[in-house]
N, C-alpha and C positions, 0 to 999 in steps of 0.2 A: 504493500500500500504506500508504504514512504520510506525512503532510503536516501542515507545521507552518506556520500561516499567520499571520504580524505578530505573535509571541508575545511579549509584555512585560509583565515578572514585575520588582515593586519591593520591596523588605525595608527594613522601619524607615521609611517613607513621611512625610515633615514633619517627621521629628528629625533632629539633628545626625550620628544613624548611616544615615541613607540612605544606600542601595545598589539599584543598577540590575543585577540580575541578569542579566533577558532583555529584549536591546533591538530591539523587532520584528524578532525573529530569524523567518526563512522557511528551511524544512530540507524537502525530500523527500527521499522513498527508494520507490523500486522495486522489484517483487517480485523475492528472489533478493538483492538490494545487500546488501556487506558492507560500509560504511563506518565506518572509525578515526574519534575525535578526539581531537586533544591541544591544546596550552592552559597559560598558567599557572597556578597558584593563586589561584584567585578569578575564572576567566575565564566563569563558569558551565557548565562540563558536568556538575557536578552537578544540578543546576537543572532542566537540560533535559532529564536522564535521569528528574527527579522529575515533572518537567512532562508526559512521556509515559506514565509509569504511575499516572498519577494522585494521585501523596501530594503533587503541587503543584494549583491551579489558576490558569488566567493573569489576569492584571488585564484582558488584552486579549489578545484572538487566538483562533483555533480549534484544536483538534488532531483530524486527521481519521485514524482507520485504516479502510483495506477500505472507501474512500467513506461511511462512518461518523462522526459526529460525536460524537466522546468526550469534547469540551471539561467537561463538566458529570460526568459517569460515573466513579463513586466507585473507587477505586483496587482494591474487591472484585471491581468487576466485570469493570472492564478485566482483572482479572489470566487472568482467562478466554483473552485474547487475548496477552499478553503475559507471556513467561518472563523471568525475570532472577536474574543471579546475580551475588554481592555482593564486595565488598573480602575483605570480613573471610570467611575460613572456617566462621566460628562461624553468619554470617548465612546465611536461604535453607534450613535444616533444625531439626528437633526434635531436639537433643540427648539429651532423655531415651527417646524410641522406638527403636524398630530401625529400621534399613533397607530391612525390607519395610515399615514402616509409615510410613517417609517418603517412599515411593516409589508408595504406596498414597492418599497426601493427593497427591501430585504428579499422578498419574494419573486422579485422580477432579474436577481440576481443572476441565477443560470439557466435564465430565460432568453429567446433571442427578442430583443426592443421591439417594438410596435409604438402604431399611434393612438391605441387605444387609451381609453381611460385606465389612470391604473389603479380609480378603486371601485369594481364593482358591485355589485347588490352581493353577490355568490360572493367575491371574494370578502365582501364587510362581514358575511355567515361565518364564511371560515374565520378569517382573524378574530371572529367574538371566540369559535370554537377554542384555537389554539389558546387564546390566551385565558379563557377558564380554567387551563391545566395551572396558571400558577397559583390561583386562590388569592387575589390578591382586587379583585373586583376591577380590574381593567379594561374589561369586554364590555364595561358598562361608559368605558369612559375613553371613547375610541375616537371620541374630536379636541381631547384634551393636547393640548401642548408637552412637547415630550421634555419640555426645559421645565415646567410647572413641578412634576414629579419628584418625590424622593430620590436618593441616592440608593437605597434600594430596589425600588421599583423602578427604575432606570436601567440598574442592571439587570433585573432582573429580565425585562424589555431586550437588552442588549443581545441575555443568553439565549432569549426564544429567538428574536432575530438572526441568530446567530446558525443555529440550527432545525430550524423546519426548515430550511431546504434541502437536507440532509448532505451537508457535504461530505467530501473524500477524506480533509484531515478537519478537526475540531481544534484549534490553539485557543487558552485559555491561561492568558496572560497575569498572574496574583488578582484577580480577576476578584477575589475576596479581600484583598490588603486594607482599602480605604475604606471598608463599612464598617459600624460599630458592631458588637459579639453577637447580636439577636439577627440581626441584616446579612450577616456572613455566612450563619449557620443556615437561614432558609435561603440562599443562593449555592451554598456547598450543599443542601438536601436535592433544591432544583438540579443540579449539575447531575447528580450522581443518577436520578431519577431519569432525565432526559438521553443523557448517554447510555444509560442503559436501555431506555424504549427504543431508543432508532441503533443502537450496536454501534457508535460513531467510533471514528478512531481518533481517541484523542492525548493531546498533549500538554498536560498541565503545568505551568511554573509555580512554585510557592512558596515562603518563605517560616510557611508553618508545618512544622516537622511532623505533628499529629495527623496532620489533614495529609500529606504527601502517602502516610501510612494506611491510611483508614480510605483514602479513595484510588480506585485502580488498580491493576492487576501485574505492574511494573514500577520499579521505583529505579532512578537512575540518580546520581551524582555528582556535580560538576566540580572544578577547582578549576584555575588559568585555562580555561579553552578546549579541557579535555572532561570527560568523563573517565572518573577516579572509581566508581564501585555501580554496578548492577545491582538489584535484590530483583528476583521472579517472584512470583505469585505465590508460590508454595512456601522459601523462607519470609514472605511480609507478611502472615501471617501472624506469625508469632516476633516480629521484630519491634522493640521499644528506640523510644526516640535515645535513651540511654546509647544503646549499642550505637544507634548510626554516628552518635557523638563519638563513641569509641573508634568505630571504623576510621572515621575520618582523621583524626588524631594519629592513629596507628599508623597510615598512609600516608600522608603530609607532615606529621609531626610538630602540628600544630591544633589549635586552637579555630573553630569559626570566626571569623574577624567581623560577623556582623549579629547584634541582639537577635536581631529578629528572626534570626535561624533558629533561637532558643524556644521559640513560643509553641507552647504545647498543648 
């Protein structure tokens, strides 16, 4: 489904700010995989998440989706194949539209454009339909301004945008970092719930070690530009945010250099 082959991404390249991003990082994934990563600051999983939807390209390496070669494939097009949804609440919607009209650019995504209207009677049924999955009474409030909204219900807006149209990869950017504990946990319940109804393959960043654990069926680990440790399905199980602190330590021989790695 997605394969990342020898990818190495350099920033500031023969200045004193050189930085190695992605260091012939090789990543698959599987149709169906839900794999976490976490990471200090500056370990690149931003990088990587940019490297895959196209607002990066690599100095070296391929990125293959759906046995596709998107290495080169402008981030317009990929986005055809790939849903993502962002830190910030504010990113991922038109704040000045409504909700049938952000849902309506979301829907029309890996559709080929017409001059139609693009919201009609059948499709305003459906968008009340989808968006009663989140409980959150916004099928009732489908001309409301999508800037009006919580930070919650924003993103929550973001994650159905994101995927009813069932893309190829799912990116899902600390996509919980900026909500308060009540807001977080019913967009981590949403995630987990949606990924699992449509079988998406997806790829999460996070900086909360619990959550990396507790959702997916892969856990990977970053440091400078590489992935440092795997866990499959079978040892996350039983793995505590303890150990991954161990692992990491034992590997590096150091310390997470960032809090928020610590949050459990």
């Amino acid at each position: 489904m997605l394969h990342l082959n020898k990818i190495h991404k350099v920033f500031n390249e023969g200045t004193p700010d050189e930085k190695i991003a992605l260091d012939q990082l090789n990543l698959t994934l599987d149709k169906g995989d839900f794999v976490t990563i976490i990471g200090s600051n500056g370990a690149g999983k931003s990088t990587l998440m940019n490297m895959i939807s196209g607002v990066l390209l690599p100095d070296i390496g391929t990125v293959t989706i759906e046995d596709k070669n998107v290495t080169l494939m402008t981030e317009y097009k990929r986005s055809k194949m790939i849903g993502r949804v962002f830190q910030d609440p504010m990113a991922g919607t038109a704040p000045s539209m409504t909700i049938e009209e952000n849902l309506a650019m979301a829907y029309s995504r890996n559709k080929s454009r017409t001059f139609k209207r693009g919201v009609t009677k059948k499709r305003k049924e459906y968008f009340k339909e989808v968006l009663s999955t989140l409980h959150l009474g916004l099928e009732d409030r489908l001309n409301a301004k999508v800037g009006l909204l919580s930070g919650g219900e924003r993103q929550a807006l973001s994650l159905l945008m994101a995927t009813f149209t069932e893309p190829s990869i799912l990116l899902l950017d600390e996509h919980t970092a900026a909500l308060d504990p009540s807001r977080a946990e019913l967009i981590t319940k949403l995630t987990k719930e949606i990924v699992n109804e449509y079988g998406l393959t997806t790829l999460m960043v996070t900086h909360n070690m619990q959550q990396a654990i507790d959702l997916g069926n892969r856990l990977i680990m970053m440091d400078k530009g590489q992935i440092i440790l795997e866990v499959d399905e079978e040892k996350k199980k039983d793995l505590t945010v303890k150990q991954l602190l161990v692992e990491f330590q034992q590997i590096r021989g150091k310390q997470m250099t960032s809090d928020r790695a610590l949050l459990s």
